[in-house]
C-alpha positions as CSV (number, residue, x, y, z in Angstrom):
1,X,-68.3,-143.8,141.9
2,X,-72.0,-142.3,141.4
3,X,-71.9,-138.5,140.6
4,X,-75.0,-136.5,139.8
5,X,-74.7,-132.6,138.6
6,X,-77.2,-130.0,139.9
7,X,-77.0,-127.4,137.2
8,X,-79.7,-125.5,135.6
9,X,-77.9,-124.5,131.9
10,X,-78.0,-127.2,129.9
11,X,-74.5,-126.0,127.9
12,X,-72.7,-125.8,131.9
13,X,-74.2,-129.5,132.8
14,X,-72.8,-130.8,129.5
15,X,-69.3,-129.8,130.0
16,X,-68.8,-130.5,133.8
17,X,-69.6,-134.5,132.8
18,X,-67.0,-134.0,130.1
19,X,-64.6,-132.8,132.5
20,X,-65.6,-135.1,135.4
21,X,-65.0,-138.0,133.2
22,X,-61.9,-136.6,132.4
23,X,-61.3,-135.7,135.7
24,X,-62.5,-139.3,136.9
25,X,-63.0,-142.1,134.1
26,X,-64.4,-144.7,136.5
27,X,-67.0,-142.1,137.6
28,X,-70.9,-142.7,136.1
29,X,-72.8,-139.4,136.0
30,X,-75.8,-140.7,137.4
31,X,-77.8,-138.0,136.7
32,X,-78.7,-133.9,135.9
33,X,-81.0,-132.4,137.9
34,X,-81.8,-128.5,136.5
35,X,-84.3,-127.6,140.1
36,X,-84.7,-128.0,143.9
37,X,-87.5,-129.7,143.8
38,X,-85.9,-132.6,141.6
39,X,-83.1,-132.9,143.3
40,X,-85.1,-133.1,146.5
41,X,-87.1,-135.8,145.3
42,X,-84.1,-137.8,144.1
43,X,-82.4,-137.6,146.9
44,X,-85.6,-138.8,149.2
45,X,-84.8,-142.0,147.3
46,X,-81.6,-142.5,147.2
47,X,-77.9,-140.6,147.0
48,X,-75.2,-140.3,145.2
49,X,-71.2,-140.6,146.1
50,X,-70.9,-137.0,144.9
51,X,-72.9,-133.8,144.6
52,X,-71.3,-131.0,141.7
53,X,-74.0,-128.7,142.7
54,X,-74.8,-125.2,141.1
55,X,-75.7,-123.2,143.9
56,X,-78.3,-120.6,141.7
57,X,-80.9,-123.3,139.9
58,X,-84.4,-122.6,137.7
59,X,-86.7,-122.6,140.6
60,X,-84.2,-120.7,143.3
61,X,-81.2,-121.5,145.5
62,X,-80.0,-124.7,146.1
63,X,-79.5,-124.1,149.3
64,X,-83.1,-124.9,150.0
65,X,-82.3,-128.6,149.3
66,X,-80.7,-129.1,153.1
67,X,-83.8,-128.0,154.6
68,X,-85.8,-130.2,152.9
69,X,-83.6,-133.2,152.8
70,X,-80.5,-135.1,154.7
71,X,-77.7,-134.5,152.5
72,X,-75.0,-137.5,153.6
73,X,-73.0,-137.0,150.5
74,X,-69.9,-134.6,150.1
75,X,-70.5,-132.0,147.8
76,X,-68.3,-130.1,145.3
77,X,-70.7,-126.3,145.0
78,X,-70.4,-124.5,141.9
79,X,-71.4,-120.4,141.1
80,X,-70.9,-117.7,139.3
81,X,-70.1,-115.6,142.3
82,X,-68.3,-115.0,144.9
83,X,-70.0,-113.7,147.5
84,X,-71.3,-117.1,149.8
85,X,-69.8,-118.0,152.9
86,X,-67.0,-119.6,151.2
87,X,-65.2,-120.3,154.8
88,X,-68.5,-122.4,155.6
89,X,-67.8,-123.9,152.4
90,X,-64.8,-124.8,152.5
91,X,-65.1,-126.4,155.9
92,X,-68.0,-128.6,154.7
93,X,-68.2,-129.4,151.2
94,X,-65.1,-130.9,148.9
95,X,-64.4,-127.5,147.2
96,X,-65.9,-124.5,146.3
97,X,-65.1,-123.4,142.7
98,X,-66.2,-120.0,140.7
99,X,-67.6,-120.3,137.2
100,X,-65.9,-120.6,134.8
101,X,-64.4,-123.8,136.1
102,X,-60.9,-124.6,135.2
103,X,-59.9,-127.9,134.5
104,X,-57.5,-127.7,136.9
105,X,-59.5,-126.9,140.0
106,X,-61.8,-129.7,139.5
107,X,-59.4,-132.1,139.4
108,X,-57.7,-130.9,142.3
109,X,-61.1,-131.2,144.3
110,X,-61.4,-134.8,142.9
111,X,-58.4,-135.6,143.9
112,X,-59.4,-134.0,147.5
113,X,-62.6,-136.3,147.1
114,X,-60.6,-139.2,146.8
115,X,-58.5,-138.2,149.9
116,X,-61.1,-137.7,152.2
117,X,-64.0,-139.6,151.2
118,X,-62.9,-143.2,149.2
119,X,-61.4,-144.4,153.1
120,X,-63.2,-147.2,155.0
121,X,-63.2,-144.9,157.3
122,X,-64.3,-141.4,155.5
123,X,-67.2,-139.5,158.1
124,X,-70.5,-138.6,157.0
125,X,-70.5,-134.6,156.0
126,X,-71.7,-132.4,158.4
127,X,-73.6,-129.1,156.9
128,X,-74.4,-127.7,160.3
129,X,-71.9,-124.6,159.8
130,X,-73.6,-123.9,156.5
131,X,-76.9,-124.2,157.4
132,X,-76.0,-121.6,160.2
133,X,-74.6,-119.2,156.7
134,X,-77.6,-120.1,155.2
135,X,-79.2,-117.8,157.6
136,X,-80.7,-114.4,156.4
137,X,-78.4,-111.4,156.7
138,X,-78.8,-108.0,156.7
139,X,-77.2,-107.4,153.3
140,X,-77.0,-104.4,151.6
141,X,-77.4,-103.8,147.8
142,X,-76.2,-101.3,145.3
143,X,-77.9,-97.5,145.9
144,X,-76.3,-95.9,143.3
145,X,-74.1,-96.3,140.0
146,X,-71.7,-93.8,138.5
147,X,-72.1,-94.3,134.7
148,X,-70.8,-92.2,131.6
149,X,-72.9,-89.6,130.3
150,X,-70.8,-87.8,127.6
151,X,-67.6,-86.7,128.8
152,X,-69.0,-86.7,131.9
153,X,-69.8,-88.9,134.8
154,X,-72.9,-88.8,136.9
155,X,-74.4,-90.9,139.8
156,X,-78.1,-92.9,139.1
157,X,-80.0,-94.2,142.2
158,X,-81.5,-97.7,141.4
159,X,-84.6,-96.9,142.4
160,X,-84.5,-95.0,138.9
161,X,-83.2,-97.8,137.3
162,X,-86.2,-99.4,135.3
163,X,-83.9,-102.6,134.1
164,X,-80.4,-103.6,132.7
165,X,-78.9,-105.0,129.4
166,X,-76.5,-106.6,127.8
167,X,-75.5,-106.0,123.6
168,X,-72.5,-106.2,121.9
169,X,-70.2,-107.1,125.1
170,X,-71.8,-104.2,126.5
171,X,-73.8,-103.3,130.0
172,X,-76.8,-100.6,129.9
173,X,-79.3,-99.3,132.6
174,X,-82.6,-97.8,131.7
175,X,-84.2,-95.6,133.6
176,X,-87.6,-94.8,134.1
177,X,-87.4,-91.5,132.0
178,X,-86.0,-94.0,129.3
179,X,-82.7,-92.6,129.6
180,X,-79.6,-95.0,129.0
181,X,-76.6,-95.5,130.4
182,X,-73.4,-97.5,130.1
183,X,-72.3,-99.3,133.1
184,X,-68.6,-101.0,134.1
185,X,-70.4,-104.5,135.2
186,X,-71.2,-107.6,133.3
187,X,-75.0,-108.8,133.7
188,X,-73.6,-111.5,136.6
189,X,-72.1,-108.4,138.7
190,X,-75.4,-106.8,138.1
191,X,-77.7,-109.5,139.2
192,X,-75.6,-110.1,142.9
193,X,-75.7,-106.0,143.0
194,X,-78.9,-105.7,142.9
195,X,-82.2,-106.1,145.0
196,X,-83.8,-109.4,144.5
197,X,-87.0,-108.0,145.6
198,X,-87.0,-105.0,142.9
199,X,-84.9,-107.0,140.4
200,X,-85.0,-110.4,138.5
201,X,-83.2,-111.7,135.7
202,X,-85.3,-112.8,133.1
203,X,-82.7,-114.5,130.6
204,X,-79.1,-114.2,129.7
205,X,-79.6,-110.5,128.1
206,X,-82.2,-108.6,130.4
207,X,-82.4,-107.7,134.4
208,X,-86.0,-106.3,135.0
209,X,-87.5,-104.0,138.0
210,X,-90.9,-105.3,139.1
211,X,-92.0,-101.7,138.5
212,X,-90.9,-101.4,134.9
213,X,-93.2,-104.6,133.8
214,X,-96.1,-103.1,131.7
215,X,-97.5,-106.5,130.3
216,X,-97.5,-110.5,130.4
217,X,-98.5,-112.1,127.9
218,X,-98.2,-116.2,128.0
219,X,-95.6,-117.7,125.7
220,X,-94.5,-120.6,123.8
221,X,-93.5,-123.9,126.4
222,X,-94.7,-122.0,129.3
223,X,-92.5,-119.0,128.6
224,X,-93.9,-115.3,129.4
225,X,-93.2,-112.3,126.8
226,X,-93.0,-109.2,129.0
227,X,-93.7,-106.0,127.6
228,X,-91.4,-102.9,129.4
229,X,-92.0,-99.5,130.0
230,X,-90.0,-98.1,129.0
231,X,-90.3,-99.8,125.8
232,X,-87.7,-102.0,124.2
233,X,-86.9,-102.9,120.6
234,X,-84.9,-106.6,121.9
235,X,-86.9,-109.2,122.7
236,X,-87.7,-109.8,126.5
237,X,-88.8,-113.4,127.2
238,X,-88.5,-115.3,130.2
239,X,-86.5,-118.2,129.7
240,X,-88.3,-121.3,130.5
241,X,-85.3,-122.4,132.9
242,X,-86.3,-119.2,134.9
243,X,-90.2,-119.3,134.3
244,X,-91.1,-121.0,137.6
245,X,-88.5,-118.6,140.0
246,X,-90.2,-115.6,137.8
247,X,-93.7,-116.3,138.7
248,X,-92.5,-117.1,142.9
249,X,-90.6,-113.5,142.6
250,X,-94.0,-111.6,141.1
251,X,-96.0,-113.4,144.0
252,X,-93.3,-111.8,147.0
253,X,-92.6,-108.9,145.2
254,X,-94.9,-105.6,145.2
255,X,-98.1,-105.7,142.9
256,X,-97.2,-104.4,139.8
């Protein structure tokens, strides 16, 4: 059995192949792809018996793969959130399991994999009911937050929110008046909460607005330092996993 991983953090990829040859020891990880553009291109040439695919990758959502290839294999979709058309999921794919993944989950959609798919007679996957999910919706995003402010609590719009941190286990906005505030969400909660169009995550620690950007300044290995207003003493570098998606989301965002 030929599996390939679609997952864009290096530390993730390495331990799902642990687990999937613990999971499955006559399984070959075939291969890692970290974008949608290389796993479009490997999968023009040929595919594998299973898909474990991260559905946020470096350059956007892998989603994007089934409309620029025919995906015959069964797929097992990993994320960090929960708010997809799991139904849709469910209905199509092998499993659909939230990060971080137990070992017990993925074994039970291996052993659902093996069920439904290693039969002579086992029917090509058909993504037509995700494809339809795929479609935009009007979603709505966070307006406002209620954060501490002494012994007080207040409410902040987010179109005062300049960007979001994380330090010492703990989640802060900034707003444009450089005021800060400590919030009840981890960065994850705050990246599905927010406006993709106002927001992006830069790396693990920082969530940016488009309007809070004051410079960009070109980087070591194609990364980009940003410089914030308001400023920051942490350092706010654009992950080269993230660099490509970063540079797409200043193009369809407003000018800064």
């Amino acid at each position: 059995m030929d599996i390939w991983i679609i997952e864009d953090e290096q530390l993730a990829a390495s331990r799902m192949a642990k687990m999937l040859q613990q999971a499955a020891p006559q399984a070959t990880i075939g291969a890692i792809y970290a974008t949608v553009a290389d796993t479009v291109a490997a999968l023009k040439q040929r595919q594998p018996d299973l898909l474990v695919m991260d559905i946020h990758l470096a350059d956007g959502n892998s989603f994007h793969v089934f409309t620029q290839v025919d995906v015959r294999c069964p797929i097992i979709f990993t994320t960090a959130y929960d708010e997809y058309a799991i139904d849709a999921f469910k209905l199509n794919s092998i499993d659909y399991l939230l990060k971080p993944v137990k070992e017990s989950e993925l074994q039970a959609a291996m052993d659902k994999y093996k069920r439904l798919y290693q039969q002579p007679t086992a029917a090509v996957p058909d993504w037509t009911s995700l494809l339809q999910a795929m479609q935009p919706t009007a979603k709505t995003y966070k307006q406002r937050f209620a954060v501490r402010y002494g012994e007080h609590l207040k409410t902040v719009d987010t179109s005062a929110v300049a960007y979001c941190y994380t330090e010492n286990k703990a989640s802060y906005l900034i707003t444009h008046d450089n005021k800060r505030y400590i919030v009840d969400y981890n960065m994850d909660e705050l990246e599905a909460a927010l406006d993709p169009r106002r927001f992006f995550r830069i790396n693990r620690q920082f969530i940016i607005s488009v309007e809070s950007i004051a410079e960009m300044l070109t980087y070591t290995k194609a990364r980009v330092l940003i410089k914030l207003n308001p400023p920051t003493k942490l350092e706010t570098i654009v992950s080269s996993e993230r660099a490509a998606a970063f540079k797409q989301w200043l193009d369809d965002s407003p000018a800064v």
